[in-house]
C-alpha positions in Angstrom: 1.9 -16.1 5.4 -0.9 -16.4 2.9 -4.5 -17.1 4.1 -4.4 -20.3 3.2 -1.4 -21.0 5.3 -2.7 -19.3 8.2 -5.3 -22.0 8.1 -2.5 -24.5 8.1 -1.1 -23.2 10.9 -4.1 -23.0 13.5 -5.3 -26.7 11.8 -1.7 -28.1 12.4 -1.2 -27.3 16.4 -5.3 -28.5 16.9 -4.3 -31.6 15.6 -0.9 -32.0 16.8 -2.5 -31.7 20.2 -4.5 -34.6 20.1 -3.2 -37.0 17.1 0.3 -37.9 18.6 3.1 -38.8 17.2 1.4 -40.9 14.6 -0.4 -37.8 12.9 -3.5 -39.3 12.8 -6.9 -38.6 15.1 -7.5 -41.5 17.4 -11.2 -43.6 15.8 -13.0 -42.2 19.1 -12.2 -38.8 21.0 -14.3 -38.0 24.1 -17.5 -35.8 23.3 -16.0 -33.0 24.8 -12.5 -32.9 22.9 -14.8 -33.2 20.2 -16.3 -29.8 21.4 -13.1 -27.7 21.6 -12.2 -29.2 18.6 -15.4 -28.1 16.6 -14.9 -24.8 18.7 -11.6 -24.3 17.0 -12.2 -25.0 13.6 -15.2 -22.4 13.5 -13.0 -20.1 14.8 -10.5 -20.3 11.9 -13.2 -19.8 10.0 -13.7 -16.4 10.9 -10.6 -15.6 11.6 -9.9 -16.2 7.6 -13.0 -14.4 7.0 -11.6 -11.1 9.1 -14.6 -11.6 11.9 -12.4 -11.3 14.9 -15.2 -10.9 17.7 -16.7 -14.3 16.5 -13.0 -16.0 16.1 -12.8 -14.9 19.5 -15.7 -16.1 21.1 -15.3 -19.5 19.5 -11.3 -19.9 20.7 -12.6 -18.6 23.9 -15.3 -22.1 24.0 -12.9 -24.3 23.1 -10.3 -23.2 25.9 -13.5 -23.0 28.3 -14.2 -26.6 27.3 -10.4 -27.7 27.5 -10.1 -26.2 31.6 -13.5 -28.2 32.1 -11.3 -31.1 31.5 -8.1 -30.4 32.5 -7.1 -30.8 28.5 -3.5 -29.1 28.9 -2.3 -29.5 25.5 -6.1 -28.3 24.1 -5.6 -25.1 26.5 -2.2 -24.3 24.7 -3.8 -24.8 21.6 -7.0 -22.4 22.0 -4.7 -19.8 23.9 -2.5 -20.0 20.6 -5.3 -19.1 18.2 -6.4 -16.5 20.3 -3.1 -14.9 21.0 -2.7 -14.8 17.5 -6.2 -13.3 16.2 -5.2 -10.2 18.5 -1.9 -9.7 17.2 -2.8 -9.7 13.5 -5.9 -6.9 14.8 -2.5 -5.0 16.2 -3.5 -5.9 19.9 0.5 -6.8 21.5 -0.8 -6.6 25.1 -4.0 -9.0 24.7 -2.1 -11.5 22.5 0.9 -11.4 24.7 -1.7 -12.4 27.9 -3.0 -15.1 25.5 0.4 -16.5 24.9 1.9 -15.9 28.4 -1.1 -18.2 30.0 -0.2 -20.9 27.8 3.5 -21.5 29.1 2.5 -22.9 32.3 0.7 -25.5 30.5 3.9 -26.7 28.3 6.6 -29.2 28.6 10.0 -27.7 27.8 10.1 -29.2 24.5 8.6 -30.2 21.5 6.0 -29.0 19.0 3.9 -27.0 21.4 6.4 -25.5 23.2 8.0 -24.5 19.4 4.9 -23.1 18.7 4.2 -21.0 21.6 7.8 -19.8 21.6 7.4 -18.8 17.9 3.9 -16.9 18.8 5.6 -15.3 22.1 8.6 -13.9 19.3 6.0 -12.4 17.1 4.3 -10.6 19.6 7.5 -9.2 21.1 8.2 -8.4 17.4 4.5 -6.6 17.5 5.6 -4.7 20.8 9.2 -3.4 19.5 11.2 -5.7 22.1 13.6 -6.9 19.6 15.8 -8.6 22.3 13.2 -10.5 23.8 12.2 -11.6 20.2 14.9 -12.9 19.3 15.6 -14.7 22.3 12.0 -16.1 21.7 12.8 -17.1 18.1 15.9 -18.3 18.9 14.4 -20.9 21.9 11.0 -21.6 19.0 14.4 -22.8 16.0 16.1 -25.0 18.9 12.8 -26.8 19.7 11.6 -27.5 16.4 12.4 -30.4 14.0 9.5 -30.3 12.0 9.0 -29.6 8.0 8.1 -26.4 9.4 11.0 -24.9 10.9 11.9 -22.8 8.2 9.2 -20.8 9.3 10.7 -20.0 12.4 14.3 -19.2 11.5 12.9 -16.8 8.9 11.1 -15.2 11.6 14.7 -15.2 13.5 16.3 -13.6 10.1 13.9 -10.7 10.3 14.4 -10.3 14.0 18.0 -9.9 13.4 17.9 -7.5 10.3 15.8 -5.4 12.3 18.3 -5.4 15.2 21.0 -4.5 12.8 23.0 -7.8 12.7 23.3 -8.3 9.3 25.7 -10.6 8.5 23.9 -13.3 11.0 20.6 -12.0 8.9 21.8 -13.0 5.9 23.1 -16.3 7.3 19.9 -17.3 8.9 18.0 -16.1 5.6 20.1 -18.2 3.7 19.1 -21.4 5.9 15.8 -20.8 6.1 15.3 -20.4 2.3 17.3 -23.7 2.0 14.6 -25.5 4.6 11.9 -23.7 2.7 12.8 -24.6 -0.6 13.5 -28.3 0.6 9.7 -28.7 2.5 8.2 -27.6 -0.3 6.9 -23.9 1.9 6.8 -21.4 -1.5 5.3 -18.7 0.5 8.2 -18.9 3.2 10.3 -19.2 0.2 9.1 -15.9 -0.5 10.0 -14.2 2.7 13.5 -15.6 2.8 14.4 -14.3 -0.5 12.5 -10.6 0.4 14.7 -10.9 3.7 18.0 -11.2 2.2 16.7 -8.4 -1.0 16.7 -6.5 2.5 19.8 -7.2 3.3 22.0 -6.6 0.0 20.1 -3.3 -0.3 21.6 -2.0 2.6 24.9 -3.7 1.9 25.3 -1.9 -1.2 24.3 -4.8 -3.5 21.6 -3.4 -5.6 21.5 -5.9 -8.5 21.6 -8.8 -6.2 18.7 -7.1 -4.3 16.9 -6.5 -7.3 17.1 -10.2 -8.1 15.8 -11.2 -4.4 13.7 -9.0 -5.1 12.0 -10.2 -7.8 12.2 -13.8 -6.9 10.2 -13.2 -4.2 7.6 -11.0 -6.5 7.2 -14.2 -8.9 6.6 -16.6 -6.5 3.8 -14.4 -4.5 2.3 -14.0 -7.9 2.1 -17.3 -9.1 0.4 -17.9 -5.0 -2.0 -15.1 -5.4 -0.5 -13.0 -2.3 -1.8 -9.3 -2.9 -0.8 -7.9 0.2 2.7 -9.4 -0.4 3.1 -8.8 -4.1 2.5 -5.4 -2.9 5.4 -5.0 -0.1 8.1 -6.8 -2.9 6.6 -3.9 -5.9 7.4 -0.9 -3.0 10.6 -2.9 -2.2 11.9 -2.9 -5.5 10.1 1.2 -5.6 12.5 2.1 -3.1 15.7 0.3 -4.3 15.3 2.2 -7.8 15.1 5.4 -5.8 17.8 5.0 -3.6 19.8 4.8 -7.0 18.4 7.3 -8.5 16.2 5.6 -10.7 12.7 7.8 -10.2 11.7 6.3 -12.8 11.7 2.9 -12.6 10.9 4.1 -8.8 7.9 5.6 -9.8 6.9 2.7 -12.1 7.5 0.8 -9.0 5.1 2.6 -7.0 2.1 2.6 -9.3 2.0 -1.0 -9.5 1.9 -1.4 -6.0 -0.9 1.4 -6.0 -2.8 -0.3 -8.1 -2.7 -3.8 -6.6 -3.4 -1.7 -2.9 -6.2 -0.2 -4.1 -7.7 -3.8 -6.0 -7.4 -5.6 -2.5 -9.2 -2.0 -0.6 -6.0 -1.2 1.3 -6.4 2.2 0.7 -4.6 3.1 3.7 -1.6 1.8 1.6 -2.7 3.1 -2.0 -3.1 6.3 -0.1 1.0 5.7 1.1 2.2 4.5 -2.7 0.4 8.1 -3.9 2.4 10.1 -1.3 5.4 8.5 -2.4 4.5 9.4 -6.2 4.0 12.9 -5.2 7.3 13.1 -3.2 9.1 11.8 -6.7 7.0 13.7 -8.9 8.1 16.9 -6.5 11.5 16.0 -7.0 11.4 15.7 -10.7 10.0 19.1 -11.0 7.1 17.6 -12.3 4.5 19.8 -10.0 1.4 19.2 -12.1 1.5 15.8 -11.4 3.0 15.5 -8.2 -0.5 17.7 -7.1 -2.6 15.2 -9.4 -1.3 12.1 -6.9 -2.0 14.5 -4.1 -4.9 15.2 -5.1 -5.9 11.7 -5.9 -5.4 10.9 -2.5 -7.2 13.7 -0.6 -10.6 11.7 -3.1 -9.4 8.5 -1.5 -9.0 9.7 1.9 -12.4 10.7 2.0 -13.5 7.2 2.0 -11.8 5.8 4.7 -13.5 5.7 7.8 -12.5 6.4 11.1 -13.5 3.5 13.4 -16.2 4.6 15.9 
């Protein structure tokens, strides 16, 4: 998901919480809902603006706030947000406490319980355990009717491509980019099509990969999402090379590079110029297969080791 739908997400299950069925915030809400709500909504805040410590302390207020009054469905929600600000910083184990104290606060259906279910399949995801993902992912589908679900069997796609069931991969692809396309959720369009590019690339089906490929590419341009224009560009980098196309591969490659190093992933750039090198190598090209090396070793230089 894009940033903007990250702040979707976090918004939608605060809200959920306390607007019922209706979708709409009661007139008057007890000063200290009002709290864990304000609590929350700083917290996505900086958790858009990549300030995890102060995300954290201000999901950690609101669930403070919610125990003070026994606010079940307000706990679920603040252990949510904080479950998932430590899974995108890479942290499984603190994320998975996060979403493992929220399941004694659920009923055994509906939104919430979707959503933690969905949050508790990503971090299994996170953590390798790809049968207790999709077992996760699976429950997180069956609970949820909303325009969102798409979300969640996309999620359940990956899980099983990763698994090596590919055939029910493709299926669930398939459905979700039918849900996507049908709610209107471009950027989950997105993954679905990179999902099932996935899957005909290592069915043997390069054009029809190329062509999920590049669906996915235009519609992550057209929503401004760097970091996944860059994973369909080194998609599409590594199809070409697995048929022998170095250079459209290579082409590929420097694309991604340059998009990397625009959005300071270096880390990645520094990846995309490895891969140059290796093709370069290949190619009998040595002069420049050293020049991407060596444009790496200048980039390396400037990434810093966290203290």
């Amino acid at each position: 998901m894009n940033n903007a739908c990250k702040v979707v997400r976090f918004v939608l299950f605060l809200f959920i919480s306390l607007a019922g069925c209706a979708g709409k915030l009661p007139d008057l809400l007890p000063e200290t809902k009002m709290q864990a709500i304000n609590h929350n909504l700083r917290g996505i805040k900086y958790s858009e603006r990549g300030e995890k410590l102060q995300a954290l302390a201000e999901f950690s207020e609101a669930l403070r706030v919610s125990r003070s009054i026994e606010n079940s469905e307000g706990i679920v929600v603040a252990l949510l947000n904080i479950s998932r600000v430590h899974r995108r910083g890479g942290d499984a184990n603190a994320a998975l406490t996060a979403v493992s104290g929220a399941i004694p606060y659920l009923p055994p259906q509906g939104s919430l319980y979707a959503e933690v279910a969905f949050e508790m399949a990503q971090v299994k995801l996170l953590s390798g355990n790809l049968d207790e993902a999709s077992e996760w992912a699976t429950k997180a589908v069956a609970a949820d009717n909303s325009s969102t679900r798409g979300m969640m069997v996309n999620l359940l796609a990956r899980i099983m491509f990763l698994k090596g069931n590919i055939a029910e991969a493709e299926l669930k692809a398939q459905e979700a980019l039918l849900i996507c396309r049908n709610n209107g959720l471009r950027a989950e369009e997105a993954n679905s099509f990179r999902t099932l590019g996935d899957v005909k690339s290592v069915t043997n089906r390069a054009a029809e990969a190329a062509a999920s490929y590049n669906q996915a590419l235009e519609i992550d341009k057209n929503l401004g999402r760097s970091g996944k224009i860059v994973a369909d560009l080194r998609a599409l980098a590594r199809l070409a090379e697995s048929q022998n196309n170095s250079g459209e591969a290579l082409e590929f490659y420097s694309r991604a590079f340059t998009a990397s190093k625009a959005n300071v992933d270096l880390t990645g750039a520094c990846e995309d110029l490895m891969n140059m090198s290796r093709i370069h190598q290949k190619r009998g090209e040595k002069e420049l297969s050293e020049r991407m090396l060596s444009e790496r070793s200048n980039i390396l230089k400037n990434i810093r080791t966290p203290e």
